[in-house]
N, CA and C atoms as a LAMMPS dump frame, in Angstrom:
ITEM: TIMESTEP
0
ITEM: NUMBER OF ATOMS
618
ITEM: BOX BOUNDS ff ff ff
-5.0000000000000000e+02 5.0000000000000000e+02
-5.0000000000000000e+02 5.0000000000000000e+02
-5.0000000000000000e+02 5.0000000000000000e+02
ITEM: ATOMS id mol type element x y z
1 1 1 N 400.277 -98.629 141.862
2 1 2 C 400.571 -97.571 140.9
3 1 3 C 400.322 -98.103 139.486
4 2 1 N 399.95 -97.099 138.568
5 2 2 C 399.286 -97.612 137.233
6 2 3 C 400.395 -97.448 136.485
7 3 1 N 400.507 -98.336 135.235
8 3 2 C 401.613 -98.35 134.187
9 3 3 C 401.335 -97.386 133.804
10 4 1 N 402.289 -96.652 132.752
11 4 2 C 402.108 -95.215 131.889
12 4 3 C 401.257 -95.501 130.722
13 5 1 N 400.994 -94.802 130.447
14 5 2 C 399.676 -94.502 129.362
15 5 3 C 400.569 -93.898 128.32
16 6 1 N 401.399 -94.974 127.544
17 6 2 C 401.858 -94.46 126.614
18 6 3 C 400.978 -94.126 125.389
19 7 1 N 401.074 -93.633 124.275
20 7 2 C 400.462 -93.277 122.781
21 7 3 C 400.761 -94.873 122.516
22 8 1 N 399.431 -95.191 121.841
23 8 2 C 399.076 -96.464 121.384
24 8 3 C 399.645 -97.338 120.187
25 9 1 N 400.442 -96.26 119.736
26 9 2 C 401.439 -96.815 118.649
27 9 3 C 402.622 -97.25 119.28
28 10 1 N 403.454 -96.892 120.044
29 10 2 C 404.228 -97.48 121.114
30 10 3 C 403.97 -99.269 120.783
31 11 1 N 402.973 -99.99 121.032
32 11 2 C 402.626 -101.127 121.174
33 11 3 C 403.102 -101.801 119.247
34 12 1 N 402.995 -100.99 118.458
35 12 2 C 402.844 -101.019 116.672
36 12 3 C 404.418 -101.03 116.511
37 13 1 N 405.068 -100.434 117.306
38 13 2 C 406.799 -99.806 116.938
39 13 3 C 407.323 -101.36 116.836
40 14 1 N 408.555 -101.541 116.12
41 14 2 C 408.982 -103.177 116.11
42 14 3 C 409.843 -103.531 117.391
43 15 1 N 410.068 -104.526 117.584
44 15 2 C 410.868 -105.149 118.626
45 15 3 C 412.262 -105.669 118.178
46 16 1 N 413.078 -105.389 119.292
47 16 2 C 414.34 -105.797 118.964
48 16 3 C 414.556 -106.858 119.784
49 17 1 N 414.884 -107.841 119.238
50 17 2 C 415.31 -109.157 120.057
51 17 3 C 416.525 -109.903 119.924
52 18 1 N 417.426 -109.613 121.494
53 18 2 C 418.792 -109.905 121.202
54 18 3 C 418.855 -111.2 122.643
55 19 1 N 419.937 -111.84 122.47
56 19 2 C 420.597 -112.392 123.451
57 19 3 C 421.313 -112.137 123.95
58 20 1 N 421.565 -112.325 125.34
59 20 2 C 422.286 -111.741 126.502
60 20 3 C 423.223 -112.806 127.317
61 21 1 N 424.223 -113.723 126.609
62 21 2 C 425.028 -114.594 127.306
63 21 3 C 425.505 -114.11 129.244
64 22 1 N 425.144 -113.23 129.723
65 22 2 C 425.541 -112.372 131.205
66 22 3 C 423.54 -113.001 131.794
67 23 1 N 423.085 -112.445 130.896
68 23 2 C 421.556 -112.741 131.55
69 23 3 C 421.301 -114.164 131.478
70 24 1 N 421.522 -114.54 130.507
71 24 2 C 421.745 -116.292 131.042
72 24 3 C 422.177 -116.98 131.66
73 25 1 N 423.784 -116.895 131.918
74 25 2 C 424.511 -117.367 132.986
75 25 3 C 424.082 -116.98 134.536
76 26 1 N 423.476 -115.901 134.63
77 26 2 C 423.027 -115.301 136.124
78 26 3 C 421.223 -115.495 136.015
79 27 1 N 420.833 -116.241 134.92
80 27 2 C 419.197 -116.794 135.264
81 27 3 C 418.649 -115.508 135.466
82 28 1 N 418.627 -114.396 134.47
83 28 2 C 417.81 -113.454 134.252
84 28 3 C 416.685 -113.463 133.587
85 29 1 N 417.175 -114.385 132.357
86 29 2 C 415.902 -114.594 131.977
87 29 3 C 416.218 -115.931 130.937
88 30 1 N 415.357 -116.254 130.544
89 30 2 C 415.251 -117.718 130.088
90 30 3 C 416.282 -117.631 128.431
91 31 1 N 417.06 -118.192 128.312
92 31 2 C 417.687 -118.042 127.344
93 31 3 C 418.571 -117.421 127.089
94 32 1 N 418.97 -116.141 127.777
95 32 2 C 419.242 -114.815 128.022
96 32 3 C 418.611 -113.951 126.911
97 33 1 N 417.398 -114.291 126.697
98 33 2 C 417.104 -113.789 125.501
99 33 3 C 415.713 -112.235 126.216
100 34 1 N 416.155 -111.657 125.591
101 34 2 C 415.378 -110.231 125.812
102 34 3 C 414.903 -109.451 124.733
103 35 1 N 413.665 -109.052 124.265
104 35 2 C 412.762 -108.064 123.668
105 35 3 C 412.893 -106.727 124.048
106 36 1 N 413.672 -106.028 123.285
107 36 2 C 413.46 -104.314 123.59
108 36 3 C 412.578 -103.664 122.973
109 37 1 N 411.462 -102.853 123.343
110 37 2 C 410.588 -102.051 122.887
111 37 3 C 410.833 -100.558 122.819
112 38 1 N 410.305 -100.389 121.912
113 38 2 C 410.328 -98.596 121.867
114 38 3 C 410.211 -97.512 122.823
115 39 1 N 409.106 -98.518 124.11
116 39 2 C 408.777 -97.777 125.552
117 39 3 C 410.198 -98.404 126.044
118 40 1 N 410.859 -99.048 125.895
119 40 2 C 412.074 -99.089 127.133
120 40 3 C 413.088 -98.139 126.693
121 41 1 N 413.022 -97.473 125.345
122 41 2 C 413.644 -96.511 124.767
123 41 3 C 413.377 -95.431 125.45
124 42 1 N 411.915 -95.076 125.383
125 42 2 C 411.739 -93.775 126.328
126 42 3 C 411.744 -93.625 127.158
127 43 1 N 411.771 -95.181 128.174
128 43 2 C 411.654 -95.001 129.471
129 43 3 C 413.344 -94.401 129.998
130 44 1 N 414.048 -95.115 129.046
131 44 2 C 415.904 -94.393 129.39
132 44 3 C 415.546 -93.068 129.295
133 45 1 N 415.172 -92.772 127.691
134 45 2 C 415.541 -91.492 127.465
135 45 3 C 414.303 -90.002 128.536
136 46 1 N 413.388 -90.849 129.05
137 46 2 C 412.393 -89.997 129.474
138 46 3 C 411.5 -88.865 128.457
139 47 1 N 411.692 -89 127.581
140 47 2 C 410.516 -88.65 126.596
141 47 3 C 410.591 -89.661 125.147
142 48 1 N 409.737 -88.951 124.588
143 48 2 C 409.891 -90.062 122.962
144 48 3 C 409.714 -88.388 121.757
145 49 1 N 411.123 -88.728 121.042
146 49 2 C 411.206 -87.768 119.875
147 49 3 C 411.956 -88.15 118.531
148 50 1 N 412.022 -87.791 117.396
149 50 2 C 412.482 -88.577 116.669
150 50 3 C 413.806 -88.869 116.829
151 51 1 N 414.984 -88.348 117.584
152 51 2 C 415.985 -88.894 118.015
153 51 3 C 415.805 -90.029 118.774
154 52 1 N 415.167 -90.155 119.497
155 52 2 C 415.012 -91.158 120.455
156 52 3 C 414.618 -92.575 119.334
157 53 1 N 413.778 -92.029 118.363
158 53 2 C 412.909 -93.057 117.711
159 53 3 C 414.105 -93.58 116.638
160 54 1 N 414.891 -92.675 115.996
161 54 2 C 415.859 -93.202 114.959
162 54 3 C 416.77 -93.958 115.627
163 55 1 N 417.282 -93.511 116.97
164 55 2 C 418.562 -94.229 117.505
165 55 3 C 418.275 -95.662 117.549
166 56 1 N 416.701 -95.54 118.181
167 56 2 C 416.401 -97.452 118.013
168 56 3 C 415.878 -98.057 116.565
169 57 1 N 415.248 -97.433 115.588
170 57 2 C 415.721 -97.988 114.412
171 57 3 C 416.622 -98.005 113.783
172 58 1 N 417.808 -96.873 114.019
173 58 2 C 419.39 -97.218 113.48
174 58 3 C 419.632 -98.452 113.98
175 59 1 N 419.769 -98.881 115.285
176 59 2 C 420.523 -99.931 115.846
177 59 3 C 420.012 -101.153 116.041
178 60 1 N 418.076 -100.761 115.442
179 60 2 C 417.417 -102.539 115.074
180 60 3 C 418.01 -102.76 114.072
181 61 1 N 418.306 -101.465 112.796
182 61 2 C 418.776 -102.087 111.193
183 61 3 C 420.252 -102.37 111.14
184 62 1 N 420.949 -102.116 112.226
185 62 2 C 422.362 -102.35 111.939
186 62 3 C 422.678 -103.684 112.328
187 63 1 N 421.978 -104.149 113.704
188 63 2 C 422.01 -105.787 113.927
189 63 3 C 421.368 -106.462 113.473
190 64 1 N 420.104 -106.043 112.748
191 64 2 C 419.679 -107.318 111.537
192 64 3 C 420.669 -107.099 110.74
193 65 1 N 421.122 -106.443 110.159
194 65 2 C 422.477 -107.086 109.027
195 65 3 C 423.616 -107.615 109.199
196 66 1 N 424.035 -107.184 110.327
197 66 2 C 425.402 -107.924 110.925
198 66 3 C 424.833 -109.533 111.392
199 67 1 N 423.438 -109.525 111.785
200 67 2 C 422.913 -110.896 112.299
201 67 3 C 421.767 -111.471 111.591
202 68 1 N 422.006 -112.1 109.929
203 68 2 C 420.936 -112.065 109.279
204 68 3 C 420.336 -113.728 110.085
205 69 1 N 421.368 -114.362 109.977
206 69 2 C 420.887 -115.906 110.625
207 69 3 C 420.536 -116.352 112.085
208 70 1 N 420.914 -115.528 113.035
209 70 2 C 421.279 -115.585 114.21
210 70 3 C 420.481 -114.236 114.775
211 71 1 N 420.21 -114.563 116.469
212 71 2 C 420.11 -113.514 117.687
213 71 3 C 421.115 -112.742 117.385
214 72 1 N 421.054 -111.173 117.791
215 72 2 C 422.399 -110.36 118.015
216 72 3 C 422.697 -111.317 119.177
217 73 1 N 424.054 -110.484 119.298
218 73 2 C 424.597 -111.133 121.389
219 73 3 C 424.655 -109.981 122.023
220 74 1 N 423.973 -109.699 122.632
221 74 2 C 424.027 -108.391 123.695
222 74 3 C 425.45 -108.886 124.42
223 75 1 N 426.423 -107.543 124.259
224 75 2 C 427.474 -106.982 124.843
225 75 3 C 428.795 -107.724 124.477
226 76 1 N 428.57 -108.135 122.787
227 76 2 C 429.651 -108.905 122.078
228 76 3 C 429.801 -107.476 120.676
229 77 1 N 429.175 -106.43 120.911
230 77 2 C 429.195 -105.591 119.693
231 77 3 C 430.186 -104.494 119.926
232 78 1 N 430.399 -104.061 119.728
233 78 2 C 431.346 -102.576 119.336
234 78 3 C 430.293 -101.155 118.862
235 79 1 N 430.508 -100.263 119.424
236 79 2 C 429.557 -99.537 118.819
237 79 3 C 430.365 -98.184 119.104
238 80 1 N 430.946 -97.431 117.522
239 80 2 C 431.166 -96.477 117.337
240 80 3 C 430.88 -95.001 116.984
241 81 1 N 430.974 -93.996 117.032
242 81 2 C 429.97 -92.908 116.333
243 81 3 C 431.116 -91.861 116.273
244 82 1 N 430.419 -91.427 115.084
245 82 2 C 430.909 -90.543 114.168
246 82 3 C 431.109 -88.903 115.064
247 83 1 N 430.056 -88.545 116.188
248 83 2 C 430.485 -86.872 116.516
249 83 3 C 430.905 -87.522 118.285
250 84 1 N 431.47 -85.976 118.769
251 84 2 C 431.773 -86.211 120.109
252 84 3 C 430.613 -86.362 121.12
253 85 1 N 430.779 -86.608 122.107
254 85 2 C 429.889 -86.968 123.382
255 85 3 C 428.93 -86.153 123.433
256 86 1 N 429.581 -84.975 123.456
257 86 2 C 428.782 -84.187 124.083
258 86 3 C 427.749 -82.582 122.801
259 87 1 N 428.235 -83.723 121.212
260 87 2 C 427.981 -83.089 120.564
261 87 3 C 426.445 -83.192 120.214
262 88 1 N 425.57 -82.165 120.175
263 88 2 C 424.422 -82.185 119.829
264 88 3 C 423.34 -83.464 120.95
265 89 1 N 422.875 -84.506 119.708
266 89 2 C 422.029 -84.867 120.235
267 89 3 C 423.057 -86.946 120.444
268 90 1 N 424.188 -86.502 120.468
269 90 2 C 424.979 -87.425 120.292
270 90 3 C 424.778 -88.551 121.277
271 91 1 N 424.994 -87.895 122.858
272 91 2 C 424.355 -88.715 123.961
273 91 3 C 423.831 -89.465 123.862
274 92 1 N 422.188 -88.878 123.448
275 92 2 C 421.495 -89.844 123.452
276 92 3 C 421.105 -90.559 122.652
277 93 1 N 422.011 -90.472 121.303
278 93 2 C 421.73 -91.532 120.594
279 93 3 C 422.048 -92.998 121.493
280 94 1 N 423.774 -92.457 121.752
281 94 2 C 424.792 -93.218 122.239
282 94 3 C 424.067 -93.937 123.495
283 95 1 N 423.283 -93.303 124.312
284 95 2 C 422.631 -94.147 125.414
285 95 3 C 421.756 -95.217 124.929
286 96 1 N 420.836 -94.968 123.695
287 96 2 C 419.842 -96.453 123.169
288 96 3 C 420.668 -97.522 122.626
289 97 1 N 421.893 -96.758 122.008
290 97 2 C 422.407 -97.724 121.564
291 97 3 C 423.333 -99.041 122.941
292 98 1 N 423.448 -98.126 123.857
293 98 2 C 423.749 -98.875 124.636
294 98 3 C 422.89 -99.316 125.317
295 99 1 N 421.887 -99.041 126.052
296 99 2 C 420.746 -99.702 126.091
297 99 3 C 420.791 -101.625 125.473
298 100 1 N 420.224 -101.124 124.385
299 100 2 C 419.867 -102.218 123.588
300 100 3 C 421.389 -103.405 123.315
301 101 1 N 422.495 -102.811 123.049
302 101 2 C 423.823 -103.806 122.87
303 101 3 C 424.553 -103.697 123.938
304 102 1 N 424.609 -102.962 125.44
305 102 2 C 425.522 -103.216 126.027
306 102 3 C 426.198 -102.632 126.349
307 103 1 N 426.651 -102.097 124.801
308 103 2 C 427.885 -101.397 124.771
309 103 3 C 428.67 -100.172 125.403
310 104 1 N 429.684 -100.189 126.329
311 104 2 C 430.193 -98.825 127.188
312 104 3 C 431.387 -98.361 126.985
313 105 1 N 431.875 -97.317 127.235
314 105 2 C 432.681 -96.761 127.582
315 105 3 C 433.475 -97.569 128.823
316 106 1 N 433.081 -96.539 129.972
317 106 2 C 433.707 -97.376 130.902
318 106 3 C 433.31 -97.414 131.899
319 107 1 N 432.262 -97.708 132.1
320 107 2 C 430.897 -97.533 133.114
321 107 3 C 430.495 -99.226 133.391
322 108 1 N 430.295 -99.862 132.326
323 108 2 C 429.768 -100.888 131.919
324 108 3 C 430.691 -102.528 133.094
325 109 1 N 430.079 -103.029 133.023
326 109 2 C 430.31 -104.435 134.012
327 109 3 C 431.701 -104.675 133.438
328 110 1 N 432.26 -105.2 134.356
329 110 2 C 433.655 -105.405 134.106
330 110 3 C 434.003 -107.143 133.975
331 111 1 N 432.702 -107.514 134.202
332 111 2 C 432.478 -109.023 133.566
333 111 3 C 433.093 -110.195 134.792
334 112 1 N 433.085 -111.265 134.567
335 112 2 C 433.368 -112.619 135.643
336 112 3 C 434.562 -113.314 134.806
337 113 1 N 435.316 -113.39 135.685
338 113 2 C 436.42 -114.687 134.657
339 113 3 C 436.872 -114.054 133.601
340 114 1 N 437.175 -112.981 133.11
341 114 2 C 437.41 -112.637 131.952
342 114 3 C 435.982 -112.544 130.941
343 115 1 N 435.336 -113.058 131.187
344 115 2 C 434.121 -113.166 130.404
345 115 3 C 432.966 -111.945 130.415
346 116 1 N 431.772 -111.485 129.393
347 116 2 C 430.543 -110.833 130.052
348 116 3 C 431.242 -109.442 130.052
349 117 1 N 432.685 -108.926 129.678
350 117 2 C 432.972 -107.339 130.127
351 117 3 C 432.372 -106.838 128.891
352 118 1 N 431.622 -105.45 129.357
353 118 2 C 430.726 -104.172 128.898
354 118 3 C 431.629 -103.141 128.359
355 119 1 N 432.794 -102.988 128.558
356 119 2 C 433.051 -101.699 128.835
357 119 3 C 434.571 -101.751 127.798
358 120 1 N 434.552 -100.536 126.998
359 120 2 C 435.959 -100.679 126.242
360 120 3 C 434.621 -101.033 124.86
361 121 1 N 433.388 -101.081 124.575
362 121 2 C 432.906 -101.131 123.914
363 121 3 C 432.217 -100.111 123.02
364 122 1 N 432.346 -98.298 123.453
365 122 2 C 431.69 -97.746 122.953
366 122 3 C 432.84 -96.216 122.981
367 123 1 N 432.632 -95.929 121.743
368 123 2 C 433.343 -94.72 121.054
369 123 3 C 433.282 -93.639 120.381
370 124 1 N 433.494 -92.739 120.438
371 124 2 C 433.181 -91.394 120.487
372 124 3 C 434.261 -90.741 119.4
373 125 1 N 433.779 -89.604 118.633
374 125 2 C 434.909 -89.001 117.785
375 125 3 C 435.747 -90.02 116.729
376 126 1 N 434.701 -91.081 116.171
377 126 2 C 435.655 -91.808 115.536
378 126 3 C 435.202 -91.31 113.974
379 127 1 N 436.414 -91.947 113.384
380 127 2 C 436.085 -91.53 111.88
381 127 3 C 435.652 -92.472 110.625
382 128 1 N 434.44 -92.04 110.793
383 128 2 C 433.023 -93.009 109.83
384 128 3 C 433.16 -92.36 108.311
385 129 1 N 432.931 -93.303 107.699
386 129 2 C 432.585 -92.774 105.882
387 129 3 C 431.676 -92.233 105.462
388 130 1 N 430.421 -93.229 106.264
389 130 2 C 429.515 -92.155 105.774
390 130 3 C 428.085 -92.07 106.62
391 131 1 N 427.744 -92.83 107.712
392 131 2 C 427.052 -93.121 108.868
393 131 3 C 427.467 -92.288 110.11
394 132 1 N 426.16 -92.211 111.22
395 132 2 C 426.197 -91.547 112.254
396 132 3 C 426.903 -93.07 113.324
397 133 1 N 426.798 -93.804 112.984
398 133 2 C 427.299 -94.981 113.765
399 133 3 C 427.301 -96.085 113.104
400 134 1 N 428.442 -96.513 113.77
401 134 2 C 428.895 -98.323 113.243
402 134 3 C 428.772 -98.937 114.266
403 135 1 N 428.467 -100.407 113.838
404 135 2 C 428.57 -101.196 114.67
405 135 3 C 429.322 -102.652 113.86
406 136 1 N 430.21 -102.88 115.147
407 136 2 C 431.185 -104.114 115.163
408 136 3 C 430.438 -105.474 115.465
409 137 1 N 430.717 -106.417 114.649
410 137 2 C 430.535 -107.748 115.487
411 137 3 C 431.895 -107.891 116.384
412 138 1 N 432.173 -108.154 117.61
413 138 2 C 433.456 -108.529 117.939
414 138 3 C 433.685 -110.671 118.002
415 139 1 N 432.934 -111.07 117.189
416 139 2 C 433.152 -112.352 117.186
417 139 3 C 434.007 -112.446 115.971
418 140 1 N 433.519 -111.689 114.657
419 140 2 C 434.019 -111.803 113.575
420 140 3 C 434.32 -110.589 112.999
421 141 1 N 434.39 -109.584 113.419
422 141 2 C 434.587 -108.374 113.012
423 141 3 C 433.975 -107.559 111.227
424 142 1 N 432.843 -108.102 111.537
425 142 2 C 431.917 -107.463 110.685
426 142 3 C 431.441 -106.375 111.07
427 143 1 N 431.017 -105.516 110.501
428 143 2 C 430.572 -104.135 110.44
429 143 3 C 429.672 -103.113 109.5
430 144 1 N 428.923 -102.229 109.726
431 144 2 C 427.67 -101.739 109.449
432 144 3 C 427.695 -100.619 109.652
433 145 1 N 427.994 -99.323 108.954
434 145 2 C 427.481 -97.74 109.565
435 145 3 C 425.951 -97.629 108.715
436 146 1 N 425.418 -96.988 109.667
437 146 2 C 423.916 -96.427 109.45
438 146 3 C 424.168 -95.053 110.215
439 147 1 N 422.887 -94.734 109.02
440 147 2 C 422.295 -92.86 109.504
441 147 3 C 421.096 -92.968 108.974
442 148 1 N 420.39 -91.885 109.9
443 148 2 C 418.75 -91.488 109.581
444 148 3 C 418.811 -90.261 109.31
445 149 1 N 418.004 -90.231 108.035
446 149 2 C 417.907 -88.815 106.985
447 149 3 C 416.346 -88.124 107.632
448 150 1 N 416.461 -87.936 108.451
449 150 2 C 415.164 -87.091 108.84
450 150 3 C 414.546 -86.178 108.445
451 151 1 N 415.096 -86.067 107.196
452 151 2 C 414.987 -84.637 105.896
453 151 3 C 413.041 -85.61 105.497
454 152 1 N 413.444 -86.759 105.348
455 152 2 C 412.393 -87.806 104.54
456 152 3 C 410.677 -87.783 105.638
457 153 1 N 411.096 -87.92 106.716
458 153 2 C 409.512 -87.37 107.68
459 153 3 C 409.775 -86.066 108.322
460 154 1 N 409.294 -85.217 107.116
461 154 2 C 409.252 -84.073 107.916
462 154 3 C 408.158 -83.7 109.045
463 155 1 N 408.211 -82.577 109.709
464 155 2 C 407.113 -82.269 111.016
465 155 3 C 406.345 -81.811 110.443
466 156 1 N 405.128 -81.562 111.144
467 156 2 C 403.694 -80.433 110.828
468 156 3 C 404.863 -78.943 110.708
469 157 1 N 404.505 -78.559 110.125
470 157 2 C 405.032 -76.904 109.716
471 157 3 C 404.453 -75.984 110.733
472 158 1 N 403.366 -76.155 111.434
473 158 2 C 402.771 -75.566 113.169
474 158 3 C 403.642 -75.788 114.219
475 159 1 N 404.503 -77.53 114.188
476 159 2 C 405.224 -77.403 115.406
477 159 3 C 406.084 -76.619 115.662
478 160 1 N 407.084 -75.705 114.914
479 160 2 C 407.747 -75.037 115.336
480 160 3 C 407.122 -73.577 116.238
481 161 1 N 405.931 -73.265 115.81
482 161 2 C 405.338 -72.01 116.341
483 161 3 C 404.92 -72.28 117.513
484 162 1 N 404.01 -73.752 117.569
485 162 2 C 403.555 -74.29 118.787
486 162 3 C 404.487 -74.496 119.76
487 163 1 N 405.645 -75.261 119.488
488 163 2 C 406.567 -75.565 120.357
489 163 3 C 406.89 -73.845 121.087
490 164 1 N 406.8 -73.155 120.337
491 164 2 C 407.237 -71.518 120.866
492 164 3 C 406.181 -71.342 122.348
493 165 1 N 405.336 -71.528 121.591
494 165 2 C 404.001 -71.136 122.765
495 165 3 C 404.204 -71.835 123.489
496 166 1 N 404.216 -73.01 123.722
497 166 2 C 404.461 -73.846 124.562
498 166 3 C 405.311 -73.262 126.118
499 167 1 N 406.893 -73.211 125.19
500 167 2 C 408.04 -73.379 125.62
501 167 3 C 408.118 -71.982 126.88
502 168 1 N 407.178 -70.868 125.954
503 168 2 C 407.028 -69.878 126.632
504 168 3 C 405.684 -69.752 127.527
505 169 1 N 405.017 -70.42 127.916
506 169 2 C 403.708 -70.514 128.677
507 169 3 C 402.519 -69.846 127.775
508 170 1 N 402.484 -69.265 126.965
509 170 2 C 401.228 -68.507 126.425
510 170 3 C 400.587 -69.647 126.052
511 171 1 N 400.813 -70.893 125.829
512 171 2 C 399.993 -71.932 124.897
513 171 3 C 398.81 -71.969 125.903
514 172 1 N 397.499 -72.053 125.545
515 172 2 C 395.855 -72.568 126.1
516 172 3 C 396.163 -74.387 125.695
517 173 1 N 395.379 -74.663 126.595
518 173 2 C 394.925 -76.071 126.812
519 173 3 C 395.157 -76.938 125.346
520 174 1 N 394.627 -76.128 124.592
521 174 2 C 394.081 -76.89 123.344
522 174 3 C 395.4 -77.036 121.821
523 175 1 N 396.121 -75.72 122.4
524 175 2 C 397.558 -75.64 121.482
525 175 3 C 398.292 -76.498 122.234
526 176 1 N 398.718 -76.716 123.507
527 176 2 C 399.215 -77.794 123.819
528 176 3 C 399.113 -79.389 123.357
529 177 1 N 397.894 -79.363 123.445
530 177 2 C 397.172 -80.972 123.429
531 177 3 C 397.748 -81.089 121.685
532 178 1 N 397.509 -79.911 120.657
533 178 2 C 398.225 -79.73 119.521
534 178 3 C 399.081 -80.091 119.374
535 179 1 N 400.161 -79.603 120.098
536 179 2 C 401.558 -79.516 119.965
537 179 3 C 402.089 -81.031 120.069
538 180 1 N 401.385 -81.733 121.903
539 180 2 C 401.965 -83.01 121.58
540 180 3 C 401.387 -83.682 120.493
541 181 1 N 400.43 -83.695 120.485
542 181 2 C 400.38 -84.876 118.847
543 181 3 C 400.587 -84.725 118.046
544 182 1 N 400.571 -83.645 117.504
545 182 2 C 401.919 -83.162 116.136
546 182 3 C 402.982 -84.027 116.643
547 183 1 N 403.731 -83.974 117.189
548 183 2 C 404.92 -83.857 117.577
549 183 3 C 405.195 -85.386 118.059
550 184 1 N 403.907 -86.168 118.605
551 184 2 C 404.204 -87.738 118.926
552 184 3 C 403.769 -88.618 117.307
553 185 1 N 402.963 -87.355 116.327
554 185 2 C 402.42 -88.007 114.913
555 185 3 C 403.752 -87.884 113.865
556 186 1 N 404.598 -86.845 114.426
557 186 2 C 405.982 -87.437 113.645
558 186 3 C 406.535 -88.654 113.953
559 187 1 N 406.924 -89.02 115.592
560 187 2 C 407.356 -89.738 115.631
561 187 3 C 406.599 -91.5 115.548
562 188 1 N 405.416 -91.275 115.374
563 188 2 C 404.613 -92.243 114.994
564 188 3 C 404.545 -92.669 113.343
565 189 1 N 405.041 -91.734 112.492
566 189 2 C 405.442 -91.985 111.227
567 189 3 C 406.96 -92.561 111.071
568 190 1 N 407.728 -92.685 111.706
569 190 2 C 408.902 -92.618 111.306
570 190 3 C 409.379 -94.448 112.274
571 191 1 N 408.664 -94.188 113.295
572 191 2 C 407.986 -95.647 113.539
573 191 3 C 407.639 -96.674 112.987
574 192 1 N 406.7 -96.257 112.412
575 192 2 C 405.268 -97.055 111.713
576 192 3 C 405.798 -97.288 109.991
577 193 1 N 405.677 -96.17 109.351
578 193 2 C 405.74 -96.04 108.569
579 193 3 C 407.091 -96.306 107.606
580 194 1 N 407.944 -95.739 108.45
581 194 2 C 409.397 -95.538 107.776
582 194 3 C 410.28 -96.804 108.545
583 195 1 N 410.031 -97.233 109.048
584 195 2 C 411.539 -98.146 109.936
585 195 3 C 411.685 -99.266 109.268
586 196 1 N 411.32 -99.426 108.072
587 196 2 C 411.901 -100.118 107.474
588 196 3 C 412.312 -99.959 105.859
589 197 1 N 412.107 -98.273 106.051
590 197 2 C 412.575 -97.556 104.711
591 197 3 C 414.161 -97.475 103.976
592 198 1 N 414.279 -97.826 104.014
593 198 2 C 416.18 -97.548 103.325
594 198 3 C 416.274 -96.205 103.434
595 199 1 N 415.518 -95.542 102.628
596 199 2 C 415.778 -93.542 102.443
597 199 3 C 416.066 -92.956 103.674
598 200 1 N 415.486 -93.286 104.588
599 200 2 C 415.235 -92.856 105.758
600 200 3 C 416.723 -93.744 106.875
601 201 1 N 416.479 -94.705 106.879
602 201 2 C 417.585 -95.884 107.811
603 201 3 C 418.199 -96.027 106.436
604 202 1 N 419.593 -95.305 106.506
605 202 2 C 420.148 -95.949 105.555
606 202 3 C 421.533 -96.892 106
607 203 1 N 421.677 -97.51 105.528
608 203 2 C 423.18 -98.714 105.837
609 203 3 C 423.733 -98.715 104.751
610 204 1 N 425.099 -98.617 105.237
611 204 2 C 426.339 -98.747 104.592
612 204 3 C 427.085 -100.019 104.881
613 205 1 N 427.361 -100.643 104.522
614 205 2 C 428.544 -102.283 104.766
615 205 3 C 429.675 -101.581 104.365
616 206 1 N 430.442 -101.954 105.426
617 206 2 C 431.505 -101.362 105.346
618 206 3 C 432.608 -102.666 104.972
């Protein structure tokens, strides 16, 4: 079976590279050290949209600042957010972010020896100043809220009509083929272009 044929910017998006003290101790991988890509983002979320795309540049820019000298530590973070579970597009922020740190509710590994537990790490309905999510160091209890102003890459002004056609079958071959690349050329700007914009990823130190 052939790998997916993702959009070629996929490969351009940055990498997040954390350590995994659980993947080390159990010889997962060398170091416990692991590279998250933008495709392992979509591969959770099963498509790629700019939610999908901000949740993993919110949570690359929140652990480079909490970790200017150092690897993050996968599943030593705290990760809070500002709306409820089941509010909006809240989920799935909340899923990359766990993804990438670990971090659970109460789903998450319940750890060896006291050590390695996942879970008791991720929170819902909490009350932020001025970010869609914080994140905790739990070694030292440092902390970071970030939000993405998506006001700053706006869409083609067609996708909304296209997406109509679409959504409703009238679209021909060729408004389709439209629609997605509009629609993968936002999130290829906000990628590319913006993920390392402040206006756009903004952080708060809390």
């Amino acid at each position: 079976m052939s790998a997916a044929a993702f959009p070629e910017f996929f490969d351009q998006a940055p990498v997040i590279v954390l350590r995994d003290p659980l993947a080390e101790f159990l010889g997962a991988a060398d170091g416990g050290v692991f590279e998250y890509h933008y495709a392992d983002a979509v591969r959770l979320a099963g498509h790629s949209c700019p939610t999908v795309a901000s949740a993993f540049l919110m949570t690359r820019a929140a652990l480079a600042a909490l970790h200017a000298d150092a690897l993050p530590v996968r599943g030593e973070i705290r990760v809070d957010l500002a709306q409820a579970q089941d509010a909006g597009v809240t989920g799935v922020i909340a899923s990359i972010a766990t993804l990438i740190t670990g971090a659970t509710a109460d789903t998450g590994f319940r750890g060896l020896a006291g050590q390695f537990n996942r879970r008791n790490r991720l929170y819902f309905n909490q009350p932020l100043a001025h970010g869609e999510l914080r994140f905790t160091r739990l070694d030292n209890s440092a902390a970071v809220e970030v939000a993405a102003d998506m006001s700053r890459v706006p869409g083609n002004p067609r996708m909304a009509e296209l997406m109509r056609q679409c959504l409703g079958g009238s679209a021909n071959a060729a408004e389709q083929k439209e629609f997605r690349a509009l629609w993968q050329g936002r999130v290829r700007s906000l990628l590319i272009d913006h993920a390392d914009d402040p206006a756009v990823i903004r952080l708060y130190p809390t």
